[in-house]
C-alpha positions in Angstrom: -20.0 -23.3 -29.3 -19.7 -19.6 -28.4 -16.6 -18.2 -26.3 -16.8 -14.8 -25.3 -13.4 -13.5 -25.0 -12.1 -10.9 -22.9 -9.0 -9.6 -24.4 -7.4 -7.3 -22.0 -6.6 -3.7 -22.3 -5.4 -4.3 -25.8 -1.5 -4.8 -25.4 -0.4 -8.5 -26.0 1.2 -8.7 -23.0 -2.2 -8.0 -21.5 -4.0 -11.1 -23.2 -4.0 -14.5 -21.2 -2.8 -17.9 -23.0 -6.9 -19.0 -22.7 -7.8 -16.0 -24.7 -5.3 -16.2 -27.2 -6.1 -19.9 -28.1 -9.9 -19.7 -28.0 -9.0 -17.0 -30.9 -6.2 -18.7 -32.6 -9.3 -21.9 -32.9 -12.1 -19.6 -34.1 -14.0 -19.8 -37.4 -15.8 -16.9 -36.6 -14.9 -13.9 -35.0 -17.2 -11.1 -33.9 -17.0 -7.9 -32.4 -16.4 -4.3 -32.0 -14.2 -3.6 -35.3 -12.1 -1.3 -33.4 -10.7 -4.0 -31.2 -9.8 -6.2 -33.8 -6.9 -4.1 -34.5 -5.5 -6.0 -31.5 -5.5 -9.5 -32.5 -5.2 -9.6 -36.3 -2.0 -11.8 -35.9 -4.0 -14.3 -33.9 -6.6 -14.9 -36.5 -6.8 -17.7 -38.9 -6.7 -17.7 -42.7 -10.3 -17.8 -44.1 -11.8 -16.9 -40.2 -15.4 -15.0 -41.0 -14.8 -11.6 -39.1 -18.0 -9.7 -38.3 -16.9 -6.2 -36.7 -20.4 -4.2 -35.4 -20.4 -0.4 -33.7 -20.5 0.0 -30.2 -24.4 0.2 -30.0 -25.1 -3.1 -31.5 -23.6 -5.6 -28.8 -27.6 -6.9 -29.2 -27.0 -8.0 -32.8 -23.9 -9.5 -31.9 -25.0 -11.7 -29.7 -27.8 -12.5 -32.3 -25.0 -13.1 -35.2 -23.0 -15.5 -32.6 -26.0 -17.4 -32.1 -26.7 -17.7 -35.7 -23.2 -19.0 -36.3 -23.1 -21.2 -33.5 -26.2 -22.8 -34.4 -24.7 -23.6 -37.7 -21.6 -25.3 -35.8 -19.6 -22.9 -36.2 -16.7 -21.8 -33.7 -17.4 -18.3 -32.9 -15.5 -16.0 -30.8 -17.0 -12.9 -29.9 -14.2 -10.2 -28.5 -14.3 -7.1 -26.0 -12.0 -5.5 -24.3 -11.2 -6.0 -20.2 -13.0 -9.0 -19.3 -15.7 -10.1 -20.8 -18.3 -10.9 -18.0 -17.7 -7.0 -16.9 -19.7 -4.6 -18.6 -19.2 -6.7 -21.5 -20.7 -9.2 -24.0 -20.8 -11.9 -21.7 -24.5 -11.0 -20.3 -25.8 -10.4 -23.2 -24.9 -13.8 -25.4 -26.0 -15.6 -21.8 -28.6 -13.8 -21.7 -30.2 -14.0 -25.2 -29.1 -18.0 -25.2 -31.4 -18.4 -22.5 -34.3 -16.4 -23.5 -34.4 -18.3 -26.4 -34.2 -22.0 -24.0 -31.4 -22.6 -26.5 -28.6 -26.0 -26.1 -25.9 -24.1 -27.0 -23.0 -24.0 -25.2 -21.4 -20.9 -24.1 -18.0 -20.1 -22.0 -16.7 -17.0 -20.8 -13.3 -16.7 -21.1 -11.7 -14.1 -19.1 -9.2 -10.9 -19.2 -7.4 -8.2 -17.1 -10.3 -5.5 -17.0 -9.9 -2.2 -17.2 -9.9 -1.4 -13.5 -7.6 -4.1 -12.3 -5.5 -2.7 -15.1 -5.8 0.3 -13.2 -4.8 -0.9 -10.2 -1.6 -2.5 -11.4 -0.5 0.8 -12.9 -1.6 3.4 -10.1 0.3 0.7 -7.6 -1.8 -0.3 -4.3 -5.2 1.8 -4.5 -7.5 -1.7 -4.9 -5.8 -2.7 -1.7 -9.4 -3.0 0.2 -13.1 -3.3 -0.5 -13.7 -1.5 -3.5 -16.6 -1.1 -6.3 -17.1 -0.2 -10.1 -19.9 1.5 -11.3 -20.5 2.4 -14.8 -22.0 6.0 -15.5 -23.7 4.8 -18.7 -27.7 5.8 -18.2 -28.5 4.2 -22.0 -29.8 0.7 -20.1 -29.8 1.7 -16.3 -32.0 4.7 -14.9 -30.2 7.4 -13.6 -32.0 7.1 -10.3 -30.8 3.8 -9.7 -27.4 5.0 -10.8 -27.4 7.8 -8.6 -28.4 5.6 -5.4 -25.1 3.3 -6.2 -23.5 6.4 -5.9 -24.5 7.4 -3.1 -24.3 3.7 -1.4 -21.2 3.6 -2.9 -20.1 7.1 -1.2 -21.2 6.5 2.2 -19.5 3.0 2.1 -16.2 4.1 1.8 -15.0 2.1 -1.1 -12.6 2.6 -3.6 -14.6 3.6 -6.9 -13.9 2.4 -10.3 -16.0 4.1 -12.7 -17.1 2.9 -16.2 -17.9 5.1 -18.8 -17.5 7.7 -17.1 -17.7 10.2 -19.6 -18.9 10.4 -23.8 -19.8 13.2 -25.8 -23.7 12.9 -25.4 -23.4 11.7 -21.4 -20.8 14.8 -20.5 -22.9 16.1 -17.0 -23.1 12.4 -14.9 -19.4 12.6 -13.9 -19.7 16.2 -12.7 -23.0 14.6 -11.1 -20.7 12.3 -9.3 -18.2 14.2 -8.5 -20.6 16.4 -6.1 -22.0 13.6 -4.4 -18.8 12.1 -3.3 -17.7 15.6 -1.7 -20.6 14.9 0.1 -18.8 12.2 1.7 -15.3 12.6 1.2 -12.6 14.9 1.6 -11.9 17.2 -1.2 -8.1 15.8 -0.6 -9.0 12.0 -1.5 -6.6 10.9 -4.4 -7.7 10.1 -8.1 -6.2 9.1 -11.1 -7.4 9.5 -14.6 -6.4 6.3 -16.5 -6.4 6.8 -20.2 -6.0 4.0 -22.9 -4.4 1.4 -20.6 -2.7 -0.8 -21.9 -2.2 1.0 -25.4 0.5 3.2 -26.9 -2.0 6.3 -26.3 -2.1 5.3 -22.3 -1.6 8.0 -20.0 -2.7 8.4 -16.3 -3.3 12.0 -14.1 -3.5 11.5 -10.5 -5.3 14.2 -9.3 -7.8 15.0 -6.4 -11.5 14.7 -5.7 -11.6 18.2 -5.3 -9.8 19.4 -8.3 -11.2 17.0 -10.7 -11.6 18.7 -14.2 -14.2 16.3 -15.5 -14.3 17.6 -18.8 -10.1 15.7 -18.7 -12.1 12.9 -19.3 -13.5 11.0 -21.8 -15.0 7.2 -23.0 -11.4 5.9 -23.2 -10.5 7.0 -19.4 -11.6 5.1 -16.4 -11.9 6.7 -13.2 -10.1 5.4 -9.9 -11.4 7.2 -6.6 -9.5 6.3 -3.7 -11.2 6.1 -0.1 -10.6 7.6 3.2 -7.4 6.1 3.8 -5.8 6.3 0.2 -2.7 8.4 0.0 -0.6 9.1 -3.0 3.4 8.2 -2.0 5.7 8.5 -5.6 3.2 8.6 -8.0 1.6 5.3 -6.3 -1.5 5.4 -4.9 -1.9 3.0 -1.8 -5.3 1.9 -0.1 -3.9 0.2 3.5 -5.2 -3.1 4.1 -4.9 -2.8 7.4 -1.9 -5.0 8.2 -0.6 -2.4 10.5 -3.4 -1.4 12.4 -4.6 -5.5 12.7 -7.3 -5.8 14.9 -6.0 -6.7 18.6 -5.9 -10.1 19.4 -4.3 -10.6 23.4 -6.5 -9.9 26.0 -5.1 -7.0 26.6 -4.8 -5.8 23.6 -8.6 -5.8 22.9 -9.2 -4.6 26.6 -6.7 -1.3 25.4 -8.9 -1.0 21.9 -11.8 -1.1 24.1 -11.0 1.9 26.4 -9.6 3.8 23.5 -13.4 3.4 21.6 -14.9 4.5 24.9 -12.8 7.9 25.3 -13.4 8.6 21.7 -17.4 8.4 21.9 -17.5 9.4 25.5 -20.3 12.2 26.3 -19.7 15.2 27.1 -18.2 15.6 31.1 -16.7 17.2 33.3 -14.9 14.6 35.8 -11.6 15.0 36.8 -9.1 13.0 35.3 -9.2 9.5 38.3 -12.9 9.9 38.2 -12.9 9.7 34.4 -11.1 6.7 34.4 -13.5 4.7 36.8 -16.3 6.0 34.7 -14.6 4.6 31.9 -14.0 1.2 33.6 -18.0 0.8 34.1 -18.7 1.7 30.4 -16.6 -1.4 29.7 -18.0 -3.3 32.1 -21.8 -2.5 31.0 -21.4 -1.1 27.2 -23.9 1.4 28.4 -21.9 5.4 27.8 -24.7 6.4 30.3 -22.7 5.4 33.3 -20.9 8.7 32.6 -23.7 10.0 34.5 -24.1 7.8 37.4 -20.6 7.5 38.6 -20.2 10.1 41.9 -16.5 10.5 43.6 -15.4 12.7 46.4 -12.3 14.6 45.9 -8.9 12.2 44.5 -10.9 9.3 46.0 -9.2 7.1 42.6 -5.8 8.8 43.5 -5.8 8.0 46.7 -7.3 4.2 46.5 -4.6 3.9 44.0 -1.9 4.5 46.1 -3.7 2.9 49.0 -3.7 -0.5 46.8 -0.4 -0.3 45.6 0.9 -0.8 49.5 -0.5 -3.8 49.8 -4.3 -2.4 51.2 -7.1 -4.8 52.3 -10.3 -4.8 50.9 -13.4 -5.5 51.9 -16.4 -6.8 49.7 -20.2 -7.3 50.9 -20.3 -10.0 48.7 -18.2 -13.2 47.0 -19.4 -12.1 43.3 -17.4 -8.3 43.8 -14.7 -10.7 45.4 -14.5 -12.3 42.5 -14.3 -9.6 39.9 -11.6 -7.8 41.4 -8.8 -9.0 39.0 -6.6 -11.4 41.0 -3.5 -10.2 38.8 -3.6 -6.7 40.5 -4.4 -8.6 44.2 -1.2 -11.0 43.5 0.9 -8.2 42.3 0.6 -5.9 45.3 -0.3 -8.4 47.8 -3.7 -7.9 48.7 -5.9 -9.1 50.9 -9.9 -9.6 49.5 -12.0 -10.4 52.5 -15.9 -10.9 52.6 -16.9 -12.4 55.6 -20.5 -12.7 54.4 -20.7 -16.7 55.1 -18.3 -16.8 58.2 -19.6 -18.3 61.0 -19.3 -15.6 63.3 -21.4 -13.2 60.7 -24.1 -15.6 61.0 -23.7 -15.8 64.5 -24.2 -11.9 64.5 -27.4 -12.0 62.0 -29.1 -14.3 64.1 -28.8 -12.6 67.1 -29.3 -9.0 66.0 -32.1 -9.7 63.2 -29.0 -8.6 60.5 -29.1 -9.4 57.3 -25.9 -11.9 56.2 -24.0 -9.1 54.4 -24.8 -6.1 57.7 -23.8 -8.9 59.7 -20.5 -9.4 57.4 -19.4 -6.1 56.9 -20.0 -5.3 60.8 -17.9 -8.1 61.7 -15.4 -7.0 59.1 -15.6 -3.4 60.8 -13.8 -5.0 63.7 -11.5 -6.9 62.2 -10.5 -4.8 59.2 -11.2 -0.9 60.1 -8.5 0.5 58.1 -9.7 -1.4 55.3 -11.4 -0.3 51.4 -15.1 -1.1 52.2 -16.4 -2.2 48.6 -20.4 -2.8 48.5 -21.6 -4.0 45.0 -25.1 -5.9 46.4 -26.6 -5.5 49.8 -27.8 -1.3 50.7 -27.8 -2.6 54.4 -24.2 -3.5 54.4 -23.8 0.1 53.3 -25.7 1.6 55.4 -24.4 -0.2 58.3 -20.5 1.0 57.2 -21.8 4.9 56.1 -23.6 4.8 59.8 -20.3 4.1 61.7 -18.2 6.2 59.9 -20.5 8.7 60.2 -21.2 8.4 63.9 -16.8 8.2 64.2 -16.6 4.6 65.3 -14.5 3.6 62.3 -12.3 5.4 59.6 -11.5 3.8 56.6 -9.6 4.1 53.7 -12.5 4.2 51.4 -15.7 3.1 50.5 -17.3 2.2 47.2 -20.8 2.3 47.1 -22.7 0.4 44.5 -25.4 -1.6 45.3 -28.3 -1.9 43.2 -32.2 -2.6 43.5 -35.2 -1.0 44.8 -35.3 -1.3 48.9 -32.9 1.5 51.1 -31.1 1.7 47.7 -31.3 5.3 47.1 -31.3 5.9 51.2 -28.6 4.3 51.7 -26.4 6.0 48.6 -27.7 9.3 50.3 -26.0 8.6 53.4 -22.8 7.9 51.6 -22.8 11.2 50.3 -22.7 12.7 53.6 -19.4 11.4 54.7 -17.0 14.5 54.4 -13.5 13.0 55.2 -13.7 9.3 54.2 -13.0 9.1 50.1 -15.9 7.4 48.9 -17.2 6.6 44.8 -20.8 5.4 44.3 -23.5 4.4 41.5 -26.4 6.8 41.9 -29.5 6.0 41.3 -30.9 2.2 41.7 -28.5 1.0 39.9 -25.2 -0.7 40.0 -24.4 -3.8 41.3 -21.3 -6.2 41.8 -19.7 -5.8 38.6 -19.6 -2.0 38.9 -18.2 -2.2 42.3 -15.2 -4.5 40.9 -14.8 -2.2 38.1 -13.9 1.1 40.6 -11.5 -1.2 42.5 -10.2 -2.1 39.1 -9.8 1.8 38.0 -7.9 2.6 41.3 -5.5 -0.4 40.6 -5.0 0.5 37.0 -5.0 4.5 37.3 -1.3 4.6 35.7 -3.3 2.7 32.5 -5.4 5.9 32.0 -2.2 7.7 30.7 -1.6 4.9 27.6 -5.3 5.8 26.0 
């Protein structure tokens, strides 16, 4: 049987029960000889201890194999825990290359980065990484791409053997990569000896890291982006106070908030801006920037238009529908589309109208004061656009949006003529029902603009 035994940082407070008794059983111990210092008063009279340098963790494992295979009880030490950068790979490793039945158990300890962690406070509050600066077994190429993945990733950085009197450039090496990625101001603390009389810690930053303050007893803690140093602490949030939104609402608020942050370049006024915004959300598309067209206030004055109690007007049930009932209830609006009425059909069959002309036509009659909304049908716009321009009829808006490839463009252009009449449109072919409901939506909400 062959436990490998991670003892901690060395202080006995820092050894777990499990690792003290597999110890306290052993009839052979083996390991570094300077940890042994450490657990002396836990070994057994007439115990066979077999201490090695630091190079040899190879023949170690060979040694504990020899004894095991003799039935022998060996424990072989290192410090932290032992399946981190420790003997635990290395006895597996060798007791499978070798197709051996011997049985092996890793018993663990507080390594030398969670030890870390403990004594700087908070910093291992989120993701987080160790990498070990050794280049004896692992190319510095691949080394260097951890620390770049590392970097880029944003995690909290442990580092191994970070420093020795023949490897003296890598942390240097390091250090110029993560400036690379992070600001010269992110925290870092120098842990020395943990867990031992000798231990001392220097919090510091990336920027004025001395490298040559370190050595092969420190390890390295390099905070992320959101570490901050608060009484000698150093605290990596976990985002408990910036939780994701959860309420409709509150995701619909995070939403516009990632729009205006990543918006494009523009230069609408403020109401304009809003509605623009609106369609982004509706279509996750930042081009609509673009493609949204307002006369002068028209968001303003719909806003205030809607907030009386204003009728609207839609060419079609679907923008009916996506105009948010909430905002409808709360000011008391009416939402007409009279695109199935039998009187509208009366109308198309007669005049050779399509359902939604013959709709909005009939609506002109009955509604003239109203918000003209068209999300669908170009010849319900151009039938409104052609009234109001020839004076029959003077409402309080129109909203232009329909989308496709017949009198499309023609009948945006004629919007665009009207000179007194506020009107917002989708240029282009596109559009459709959804962005329609969307600008209603803007003017209703236009106070909202001022919370993002």
């Amino acid at each position: 049987m062959i436990k490998v035994v991670g003892l901690g940082p060395g202080h006995v407070d820092y050894m777990i029960p499990m690792a003290t008794k597999a110890i306290t059983e052993a009839t052979v111990v083996i390991g570094y000889h300077y940890y042994f210092q450490f657990i002396n008063h836990l070994i057994q009279e007439d115990v066979l201890c077999i201490g090695k340098e630091l190079s040899e963790e190879e023949k170690r494992a060979e040694i504990a194999i020899k004894h095991a295979s003799e039935g022998e009880n060996v424990v072989v030490i290192g410090s932290g825990d032992a399946g981190i950068y420790a003997m635990a790979s290395i006895v597996y490793q060798k007791v499978a290359e070798q197709e051996l039945d011997i049985p092996v158990e890793t018993v663990p300890g507080i390594s030398a980065f969670v030890t870390a962690g403990s004594k700087l406070g908070a910093i291992l509050g989120h993701d987080f990484c160790c990498i070990s600066l050794s280049d004896l077994m692992t190319p510095w190429t691949t080394i260097e791409k951890r620390i770049h993945a590392a970097a880029a990733g944003d995690f909290v950085t442990g580092l191994y053997n970070p420093k020795s009197k023949k490897r003296y450039w890598q942390l240097q090496a390091l250090k110029d990569t993560y400036l690379q990625y992070r600001s010269p101001m992110t925290p870092v603390a120098i842990c020395k000896q943990l867990g031992r009389s000798e231990e001392t810690i220097k919090i510091t930053t990336l920027g004025t890291l001395n490298v040559e303050d370190v050595d092969m007893f420190c390890v390295v803690m390099i905070g992320n982006s959101q570490t901050f140093e608060y009484k000698n602490n150093l605290i990596t949030p976990r985002g408990y106070l910036n939780r994701k939104p959860e309420t409709g609402e509150e995701i619909q608020q995070a939403s516009f908030k990632e729009i205006l942050q990543n918006i494009p370049s523009n230069t609408l006024p403020k109401d304009a801006l809003w509605a623009a915004i609106r369609c982004i959300h509706t279509s996750g598309d930042f081009a609509y920037i673009h493609y949204i067209k307002t006369s002068n206030d028209a968001i303003t004055k719909w806003h205030k238009y809607l907030k009386n109690g204003g009728t609207i007007v839609t060419d079609v049930t679907m923008v009916q529908a996506g105009i948010t009932k909430s905002f409808t209830a709360k000011y008391g609006n009416e939402v007409v589309c009279l695109l199935n009425d039998p009187e509208a059909l009366s109308i198309a069959a007669a005049e050779g109208l399509t359902r939604s002309q013959a709709g909005i036509k009939l609506a002109a009659t009955k509604y003239p004061d109203a918000l003209f909304v068209i999300g669908n049908a170009p010849t319900a716009l151009i039938e409104i656009v052609d009234q109001v321009y020839e004076g029959k009829l003077t409402p309080a808006g129109i909203v232009g949006a329909p989308v496709g490839f017949i009198n499309v463009i023609e009948s945006k252009e004629r919007l665009k003529m009207i000179s007194k009449t506020p009107y917002a449109l989708i240029t282009e072919k596109r559009g459709g029902s959804n962005f329609a409901a969307a600008i209603v939506n803007a003017a209703f909400t236009l106070t909202e603009s001022e919370k993002i």
